[in-house]
SERO-4910 file (N, C-alpha, C, O; in steps of 0.05 Angstrom, whole numbers):
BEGIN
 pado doro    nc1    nc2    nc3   cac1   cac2   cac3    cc1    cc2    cc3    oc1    oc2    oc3
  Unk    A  -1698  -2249  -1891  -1723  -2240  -1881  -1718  -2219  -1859  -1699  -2220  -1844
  Unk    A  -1740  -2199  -1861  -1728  -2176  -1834  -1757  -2182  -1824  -1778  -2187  -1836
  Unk    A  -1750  -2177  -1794  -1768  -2175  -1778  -1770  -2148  -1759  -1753  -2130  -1758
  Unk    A  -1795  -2146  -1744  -1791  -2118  -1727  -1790  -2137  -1690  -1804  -2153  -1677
  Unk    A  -1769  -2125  -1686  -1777  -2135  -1653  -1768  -2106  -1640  -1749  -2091  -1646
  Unk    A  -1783  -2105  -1623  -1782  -2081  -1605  -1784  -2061  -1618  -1773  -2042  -1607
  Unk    A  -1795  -2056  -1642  -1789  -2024  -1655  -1767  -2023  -1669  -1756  -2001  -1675
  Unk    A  -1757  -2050  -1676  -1730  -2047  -1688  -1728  -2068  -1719  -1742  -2087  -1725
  Unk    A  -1708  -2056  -1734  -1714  -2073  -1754  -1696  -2099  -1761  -1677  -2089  -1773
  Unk    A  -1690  -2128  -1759  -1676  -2139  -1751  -1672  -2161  -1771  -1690  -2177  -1775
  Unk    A  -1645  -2166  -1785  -1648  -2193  -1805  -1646  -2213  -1798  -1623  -2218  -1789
  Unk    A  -1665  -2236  -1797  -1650  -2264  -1783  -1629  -2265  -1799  -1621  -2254  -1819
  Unk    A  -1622  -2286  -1780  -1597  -2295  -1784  -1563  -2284  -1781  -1542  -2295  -1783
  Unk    A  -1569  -2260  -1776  -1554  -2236  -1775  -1551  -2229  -1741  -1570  -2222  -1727
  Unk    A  -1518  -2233  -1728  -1524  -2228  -1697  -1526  -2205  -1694  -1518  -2188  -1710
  Unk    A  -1542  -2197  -1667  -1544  -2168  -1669  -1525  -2160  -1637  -1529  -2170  -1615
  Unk    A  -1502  -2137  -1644  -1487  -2143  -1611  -1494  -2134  -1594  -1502  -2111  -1598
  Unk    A  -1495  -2142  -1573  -1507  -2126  -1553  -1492  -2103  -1548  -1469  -2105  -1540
  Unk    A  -1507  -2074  -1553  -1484  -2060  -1543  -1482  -2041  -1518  -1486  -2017  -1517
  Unk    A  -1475  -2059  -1497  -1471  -2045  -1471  -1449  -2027  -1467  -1426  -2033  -1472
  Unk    A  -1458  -2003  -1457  -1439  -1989  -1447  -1408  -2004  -1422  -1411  -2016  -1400
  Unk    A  -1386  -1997  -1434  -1369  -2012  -1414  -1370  -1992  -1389  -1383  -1972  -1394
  Unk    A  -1360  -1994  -1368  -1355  -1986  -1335  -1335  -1992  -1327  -1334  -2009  -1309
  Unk    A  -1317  -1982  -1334  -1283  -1986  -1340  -1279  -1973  -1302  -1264  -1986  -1288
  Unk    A  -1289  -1958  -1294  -1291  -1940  -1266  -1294  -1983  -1260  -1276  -1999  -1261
  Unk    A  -1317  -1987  -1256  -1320  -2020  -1236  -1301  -2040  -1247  -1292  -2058  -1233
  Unk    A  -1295  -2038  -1273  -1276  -2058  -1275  -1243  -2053  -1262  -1227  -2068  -1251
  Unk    A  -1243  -2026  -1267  -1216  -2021  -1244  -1213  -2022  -1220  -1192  -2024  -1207
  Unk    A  -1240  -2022  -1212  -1246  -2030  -1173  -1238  -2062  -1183  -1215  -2070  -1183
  Unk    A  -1259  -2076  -1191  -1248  -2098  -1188  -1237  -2113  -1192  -1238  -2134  -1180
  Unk    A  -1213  -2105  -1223  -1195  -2121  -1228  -1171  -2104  -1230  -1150  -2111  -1242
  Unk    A  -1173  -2084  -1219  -1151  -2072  -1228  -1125  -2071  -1211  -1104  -2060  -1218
  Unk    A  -1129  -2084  -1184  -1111  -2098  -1159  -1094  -2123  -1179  -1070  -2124  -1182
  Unk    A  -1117  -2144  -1192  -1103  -2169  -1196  -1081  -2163  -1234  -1066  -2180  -1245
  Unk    A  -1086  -2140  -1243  -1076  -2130  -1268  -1049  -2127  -1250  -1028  -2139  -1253
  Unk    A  -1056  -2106  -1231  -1027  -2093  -1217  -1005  -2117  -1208   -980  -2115  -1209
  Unk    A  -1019  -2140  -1198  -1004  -2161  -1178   -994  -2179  -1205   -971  -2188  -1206
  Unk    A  -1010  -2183  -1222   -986  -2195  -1249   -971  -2191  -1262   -956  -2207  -1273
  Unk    A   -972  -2166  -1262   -957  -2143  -1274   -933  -2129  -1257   -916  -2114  -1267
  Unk    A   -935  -2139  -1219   -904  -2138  -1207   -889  -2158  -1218   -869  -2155  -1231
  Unk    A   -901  -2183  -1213   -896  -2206  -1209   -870  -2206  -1242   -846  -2209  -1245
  Unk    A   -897  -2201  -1263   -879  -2210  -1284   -858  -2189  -1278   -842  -2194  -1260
  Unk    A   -857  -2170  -1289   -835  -2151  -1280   -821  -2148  -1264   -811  -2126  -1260
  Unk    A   -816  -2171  -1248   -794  -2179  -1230   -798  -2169  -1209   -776  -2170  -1197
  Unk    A   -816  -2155  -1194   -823  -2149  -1170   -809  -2109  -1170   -793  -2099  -1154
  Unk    A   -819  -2098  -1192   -809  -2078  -1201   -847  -2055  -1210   -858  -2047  -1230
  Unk    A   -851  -2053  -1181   -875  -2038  -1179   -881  -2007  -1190   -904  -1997  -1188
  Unk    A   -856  -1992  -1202   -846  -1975  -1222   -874  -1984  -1241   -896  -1974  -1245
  Unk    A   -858  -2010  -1252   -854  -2012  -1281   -890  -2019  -1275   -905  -2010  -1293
  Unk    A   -904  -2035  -1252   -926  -2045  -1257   -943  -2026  -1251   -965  -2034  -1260
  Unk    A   -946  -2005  -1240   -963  -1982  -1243   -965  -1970  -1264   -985  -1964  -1277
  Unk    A   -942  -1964  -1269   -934  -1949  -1307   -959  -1963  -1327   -975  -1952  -1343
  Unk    A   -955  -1995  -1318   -969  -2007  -1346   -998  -2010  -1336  -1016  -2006  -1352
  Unk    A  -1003  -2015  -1314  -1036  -2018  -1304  -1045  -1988  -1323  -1058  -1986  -1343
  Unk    A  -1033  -1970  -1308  -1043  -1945  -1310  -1054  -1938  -1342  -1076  -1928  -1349
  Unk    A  -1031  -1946  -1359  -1028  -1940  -1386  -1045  -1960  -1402  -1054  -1953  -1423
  Unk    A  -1050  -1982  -1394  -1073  -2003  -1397  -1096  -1999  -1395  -1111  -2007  -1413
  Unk    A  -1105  -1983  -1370  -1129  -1966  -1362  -1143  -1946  -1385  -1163  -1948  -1399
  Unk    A  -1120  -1923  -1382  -1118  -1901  -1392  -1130  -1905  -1423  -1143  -1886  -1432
  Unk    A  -1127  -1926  -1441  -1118  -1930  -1473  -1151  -1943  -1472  -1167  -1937  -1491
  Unk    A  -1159  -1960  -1450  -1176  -1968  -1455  -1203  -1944  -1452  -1219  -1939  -1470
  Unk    A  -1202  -1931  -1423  -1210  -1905  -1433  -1207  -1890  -1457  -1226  -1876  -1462
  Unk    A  -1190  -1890  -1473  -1196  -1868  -1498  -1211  -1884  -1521  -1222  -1874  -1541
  Unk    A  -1209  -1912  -1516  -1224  -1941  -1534  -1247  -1930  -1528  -1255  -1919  -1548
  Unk    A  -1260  -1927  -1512  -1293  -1922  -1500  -1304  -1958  -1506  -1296  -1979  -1497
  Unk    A  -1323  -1951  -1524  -1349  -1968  -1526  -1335  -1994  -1552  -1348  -2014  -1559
  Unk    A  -1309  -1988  -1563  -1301  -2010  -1580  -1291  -2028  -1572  -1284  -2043  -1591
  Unk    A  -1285  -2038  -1548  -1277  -2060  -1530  -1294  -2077  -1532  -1317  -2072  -1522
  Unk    A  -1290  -2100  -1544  -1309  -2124  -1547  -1302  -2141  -1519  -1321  -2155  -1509
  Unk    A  -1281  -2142  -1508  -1272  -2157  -1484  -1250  -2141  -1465  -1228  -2151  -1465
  Unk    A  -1254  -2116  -1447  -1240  -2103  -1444  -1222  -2112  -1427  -1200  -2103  -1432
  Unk    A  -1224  -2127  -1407  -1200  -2149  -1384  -1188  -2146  -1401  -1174  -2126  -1405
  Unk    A  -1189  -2169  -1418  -1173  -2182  -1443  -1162  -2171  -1454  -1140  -2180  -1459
  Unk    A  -1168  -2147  -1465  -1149  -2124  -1480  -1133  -2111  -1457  -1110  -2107  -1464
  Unk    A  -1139  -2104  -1433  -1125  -2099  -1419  -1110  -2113  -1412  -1092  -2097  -1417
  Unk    A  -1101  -2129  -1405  -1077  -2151  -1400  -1061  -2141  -1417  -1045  -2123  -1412
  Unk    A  -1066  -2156  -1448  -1046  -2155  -1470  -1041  -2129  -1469  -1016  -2126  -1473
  Unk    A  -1056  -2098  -1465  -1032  -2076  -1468  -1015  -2076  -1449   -992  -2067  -1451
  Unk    A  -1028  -2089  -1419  -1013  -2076  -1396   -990  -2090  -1400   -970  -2078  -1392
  Unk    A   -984  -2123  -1416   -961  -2133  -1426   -943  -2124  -1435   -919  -2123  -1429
  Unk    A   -963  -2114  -1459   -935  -2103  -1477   -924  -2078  -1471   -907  -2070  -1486
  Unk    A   -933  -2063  -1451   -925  -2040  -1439   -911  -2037  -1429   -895  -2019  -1431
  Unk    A   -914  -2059  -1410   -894  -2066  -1382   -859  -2081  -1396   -836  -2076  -1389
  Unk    A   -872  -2100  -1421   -844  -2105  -1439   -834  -2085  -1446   -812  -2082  -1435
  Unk    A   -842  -2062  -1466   -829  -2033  -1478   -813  -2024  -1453   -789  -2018  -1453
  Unk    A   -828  -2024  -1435   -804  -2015  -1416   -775  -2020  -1392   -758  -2007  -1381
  Unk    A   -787  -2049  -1397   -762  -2064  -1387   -748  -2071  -1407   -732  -2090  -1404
  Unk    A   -750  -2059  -1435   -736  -2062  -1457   -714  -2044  -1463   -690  -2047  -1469
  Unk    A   -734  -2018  -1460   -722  -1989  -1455   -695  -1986  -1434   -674  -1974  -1439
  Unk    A   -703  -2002  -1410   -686  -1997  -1386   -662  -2020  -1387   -641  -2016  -1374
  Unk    A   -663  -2039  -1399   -645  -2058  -1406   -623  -2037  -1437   -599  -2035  -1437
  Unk    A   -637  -2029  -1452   -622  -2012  -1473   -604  -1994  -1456   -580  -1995  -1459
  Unk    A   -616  -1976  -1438   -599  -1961  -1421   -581  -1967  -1407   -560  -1954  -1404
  Unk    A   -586  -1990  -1396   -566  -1997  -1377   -566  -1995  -1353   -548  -1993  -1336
  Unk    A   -604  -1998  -1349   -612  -1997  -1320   -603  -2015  -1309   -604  -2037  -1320
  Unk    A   -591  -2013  -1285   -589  -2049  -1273   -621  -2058  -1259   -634  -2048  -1241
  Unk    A   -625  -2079  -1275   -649  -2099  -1257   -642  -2109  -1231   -661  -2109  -1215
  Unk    A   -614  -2122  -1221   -611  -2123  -1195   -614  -2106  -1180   -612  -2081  -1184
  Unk    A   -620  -2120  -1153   -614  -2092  -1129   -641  -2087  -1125   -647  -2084  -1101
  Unk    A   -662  -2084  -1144   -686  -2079  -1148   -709  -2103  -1115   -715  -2127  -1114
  Unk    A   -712  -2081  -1098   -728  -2100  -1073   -753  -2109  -1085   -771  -2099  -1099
  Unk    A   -747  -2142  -1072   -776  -2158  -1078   -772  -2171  -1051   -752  -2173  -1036
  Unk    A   -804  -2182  -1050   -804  -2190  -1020   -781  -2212  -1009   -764  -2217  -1026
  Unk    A   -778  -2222   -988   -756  -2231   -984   -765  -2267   -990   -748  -2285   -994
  Unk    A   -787  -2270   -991   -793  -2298   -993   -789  -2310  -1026   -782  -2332  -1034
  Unk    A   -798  -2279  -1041   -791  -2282  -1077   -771  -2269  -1091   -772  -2256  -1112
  Unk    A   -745  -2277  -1071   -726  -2260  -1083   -724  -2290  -1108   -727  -2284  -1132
  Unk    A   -720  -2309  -1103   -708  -2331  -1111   -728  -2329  -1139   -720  -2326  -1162
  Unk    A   -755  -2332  -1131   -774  -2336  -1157   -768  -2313  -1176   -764  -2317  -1200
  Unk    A   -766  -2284  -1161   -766  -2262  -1184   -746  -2261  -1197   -745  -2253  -1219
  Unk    A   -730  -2268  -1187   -702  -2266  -1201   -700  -2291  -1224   -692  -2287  -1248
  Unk    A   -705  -2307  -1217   -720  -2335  -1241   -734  -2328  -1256   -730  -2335  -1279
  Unk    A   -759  -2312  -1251   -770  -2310  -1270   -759  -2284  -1292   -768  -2281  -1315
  Unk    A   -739  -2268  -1281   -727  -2246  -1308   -722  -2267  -1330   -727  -2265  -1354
  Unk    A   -712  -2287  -1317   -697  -2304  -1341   -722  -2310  -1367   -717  -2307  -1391
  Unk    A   -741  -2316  -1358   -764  -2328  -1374   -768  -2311  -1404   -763  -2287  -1404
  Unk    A   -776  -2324  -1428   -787  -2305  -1444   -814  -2291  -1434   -829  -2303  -1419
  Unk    A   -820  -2266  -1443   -846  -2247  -1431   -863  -2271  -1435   -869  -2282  -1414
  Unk    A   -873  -2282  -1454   -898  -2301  -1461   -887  -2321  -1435   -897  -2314  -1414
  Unk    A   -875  -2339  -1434   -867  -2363  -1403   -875  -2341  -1379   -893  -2339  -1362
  Unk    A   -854  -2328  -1388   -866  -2307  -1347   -903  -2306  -1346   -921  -2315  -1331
  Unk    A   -902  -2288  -1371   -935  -2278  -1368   -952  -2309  -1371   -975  -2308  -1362
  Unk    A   -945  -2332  -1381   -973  -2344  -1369   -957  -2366  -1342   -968  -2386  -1333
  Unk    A   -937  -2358  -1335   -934  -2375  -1303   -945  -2357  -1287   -963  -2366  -1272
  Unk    A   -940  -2333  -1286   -958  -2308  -1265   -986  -2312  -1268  -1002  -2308  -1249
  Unk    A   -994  -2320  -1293  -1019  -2318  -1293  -1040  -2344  -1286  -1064  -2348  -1281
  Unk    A  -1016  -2359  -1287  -1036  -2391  -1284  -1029  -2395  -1249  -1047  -2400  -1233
  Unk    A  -1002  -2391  -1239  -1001  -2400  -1218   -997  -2381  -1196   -999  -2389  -1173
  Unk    A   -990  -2346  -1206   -990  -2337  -1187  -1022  -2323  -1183  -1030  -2311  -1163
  Unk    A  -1033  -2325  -1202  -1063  -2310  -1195  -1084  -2331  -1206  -1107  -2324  -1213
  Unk    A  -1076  -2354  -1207  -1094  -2381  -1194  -1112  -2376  -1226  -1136  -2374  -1220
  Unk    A  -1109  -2376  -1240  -1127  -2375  -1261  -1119  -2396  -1283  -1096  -2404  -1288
  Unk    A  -1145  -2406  -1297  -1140  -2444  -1312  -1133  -2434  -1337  -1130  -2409  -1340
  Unk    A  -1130  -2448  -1354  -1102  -2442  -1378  -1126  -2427  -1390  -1123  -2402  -1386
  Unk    A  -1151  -2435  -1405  -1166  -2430  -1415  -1162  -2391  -1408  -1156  -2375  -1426
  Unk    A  -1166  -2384  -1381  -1176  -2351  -1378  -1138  -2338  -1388  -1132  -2318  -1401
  Unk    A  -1121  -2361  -1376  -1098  -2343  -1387  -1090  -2344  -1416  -1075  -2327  -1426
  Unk    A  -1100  -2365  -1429  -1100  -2360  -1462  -1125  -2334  -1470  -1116  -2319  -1488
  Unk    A  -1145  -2329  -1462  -1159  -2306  -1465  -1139  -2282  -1462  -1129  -2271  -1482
  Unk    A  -1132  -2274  -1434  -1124  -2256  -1422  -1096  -2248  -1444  -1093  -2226  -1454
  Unk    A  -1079  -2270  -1450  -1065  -2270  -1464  -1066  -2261  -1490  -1050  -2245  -1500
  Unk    A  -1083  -2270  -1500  -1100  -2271  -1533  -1085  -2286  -1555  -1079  -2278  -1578
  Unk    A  -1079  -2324  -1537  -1065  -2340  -1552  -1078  -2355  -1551  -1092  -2350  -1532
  Unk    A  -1086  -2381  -1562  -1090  -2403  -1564  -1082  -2422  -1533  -1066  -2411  -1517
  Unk    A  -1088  -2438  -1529  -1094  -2453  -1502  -1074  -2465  -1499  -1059  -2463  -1480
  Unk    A  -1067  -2488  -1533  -1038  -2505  -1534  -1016  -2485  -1524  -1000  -2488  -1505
  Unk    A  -1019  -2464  -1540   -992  -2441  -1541   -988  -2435  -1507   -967  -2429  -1496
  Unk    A  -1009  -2438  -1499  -1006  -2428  -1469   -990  -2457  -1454   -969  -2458  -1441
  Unk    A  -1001  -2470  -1458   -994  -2508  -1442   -954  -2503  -1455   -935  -2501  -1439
  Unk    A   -950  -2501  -1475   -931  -2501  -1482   -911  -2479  -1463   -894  -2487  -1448
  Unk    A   -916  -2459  -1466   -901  -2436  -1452   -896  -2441  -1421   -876  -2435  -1409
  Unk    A   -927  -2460  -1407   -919  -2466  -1383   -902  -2490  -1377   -891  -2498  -1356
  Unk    A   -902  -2500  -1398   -887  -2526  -1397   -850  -2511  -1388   -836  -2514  -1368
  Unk    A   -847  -2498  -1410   -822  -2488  -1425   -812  -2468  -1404   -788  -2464  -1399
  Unk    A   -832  -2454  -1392   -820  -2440  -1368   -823  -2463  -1344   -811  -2455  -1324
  Unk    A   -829  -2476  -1343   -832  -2496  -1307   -809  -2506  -1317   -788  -2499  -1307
  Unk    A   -808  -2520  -1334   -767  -2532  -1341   -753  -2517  -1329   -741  -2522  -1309
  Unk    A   -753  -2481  -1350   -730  -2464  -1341   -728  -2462  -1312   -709  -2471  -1299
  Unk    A   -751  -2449  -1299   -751  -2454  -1270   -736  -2481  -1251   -718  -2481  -1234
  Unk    A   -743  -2491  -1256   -730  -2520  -1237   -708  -2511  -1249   -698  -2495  -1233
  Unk    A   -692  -2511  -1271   -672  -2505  -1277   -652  -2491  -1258   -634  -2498  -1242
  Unk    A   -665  -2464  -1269   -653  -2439  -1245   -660  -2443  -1214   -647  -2434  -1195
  Unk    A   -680  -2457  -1211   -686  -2457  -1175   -670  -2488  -1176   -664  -2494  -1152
  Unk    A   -666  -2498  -1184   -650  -2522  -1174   -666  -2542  -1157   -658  -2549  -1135
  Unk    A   -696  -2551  -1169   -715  -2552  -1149   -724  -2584  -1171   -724  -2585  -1195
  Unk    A   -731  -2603  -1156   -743  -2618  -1170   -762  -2608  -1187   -757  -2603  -1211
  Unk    A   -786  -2605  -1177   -816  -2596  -1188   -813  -2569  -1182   -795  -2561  -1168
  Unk    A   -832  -2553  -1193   -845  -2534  -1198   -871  -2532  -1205   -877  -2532  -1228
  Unk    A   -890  -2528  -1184   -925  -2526  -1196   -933  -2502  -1197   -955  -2496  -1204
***
């Protein structure tokens, strides 16, 4: 059955999306600090590599315009795999990752966390260093929730591991 609402012609049953213009300008005011701070973090406290990928995260979503169904969310996962391509790149070369300054309180954590697979790093940064519940870092991620519980599990092991620490929260 079609109906008219507002001057428009509309099928039940059929969703209709809302289509708001995104404001990628306010979403970078306001999230685009806590993109940057996960994105040292994972990257070992290597603020190079985390501007590179905010930036290029930004940028892609800009040329996306209006096809972003969840733009955070897509931004994460590029600024991820961005920030990976290039600590991939620089590992192929023969950059050294040591030596690289991180604050003096996370030398111990950053250096623990290189060890991690990208998926363990990216949801311990995201659950515990930017305080967010598994649920937004399986979004942000664009995995499943278990997959996430798992990775934090699998990285808090490695961690105590390498920090030589009973617990790890």
């Amino acid at each position: 059955m079609i109906r008219a609402v507002a001057d428009e012609l509309i099928e039940d049953g059929a969703e209709r999306a809302a289509h708001t213009p995104i404001d990628l300008d306010t979403l970078f005011r306001s999230e685009g600090d806590g993109v940057y701070r996960t994105l040292y973090a994972f990257a070992g406290g290597r603020a190079d590599v985390a501007e590179e990928a905010t930036a290029e995260a930004f940028a892609r979503a800009v040329a996306q315009g209006d096809r972003l169904r969840d733009p955070l969310a897509w931004i994460y996962r590029v600024a991820f795999r961005v920030a990976i391509d290039e600590l991939r790149r620089e590992r192929h070369r023969g950059v050294p990752v040591e030596g690289r300054a991180a604050p003096p309180d996370l030398v111990g954590v950053v250096g623990a966390l290189r060890h991690l697979s990208p998926n363990q790093r990216a949801a311990i940064v995201l659950r515990h260093m930017m305080d967010l519940d598994v649920a937004e870092v399986a979004h942000r991620m664009g995995i499943a929730s278990p997959t996430v519980r798992v990775h934090l599990h699998r990285g808090r092991a490695r961690l105590r591991e390498l920090l030589g620490t009973e617990e790890v929260d």
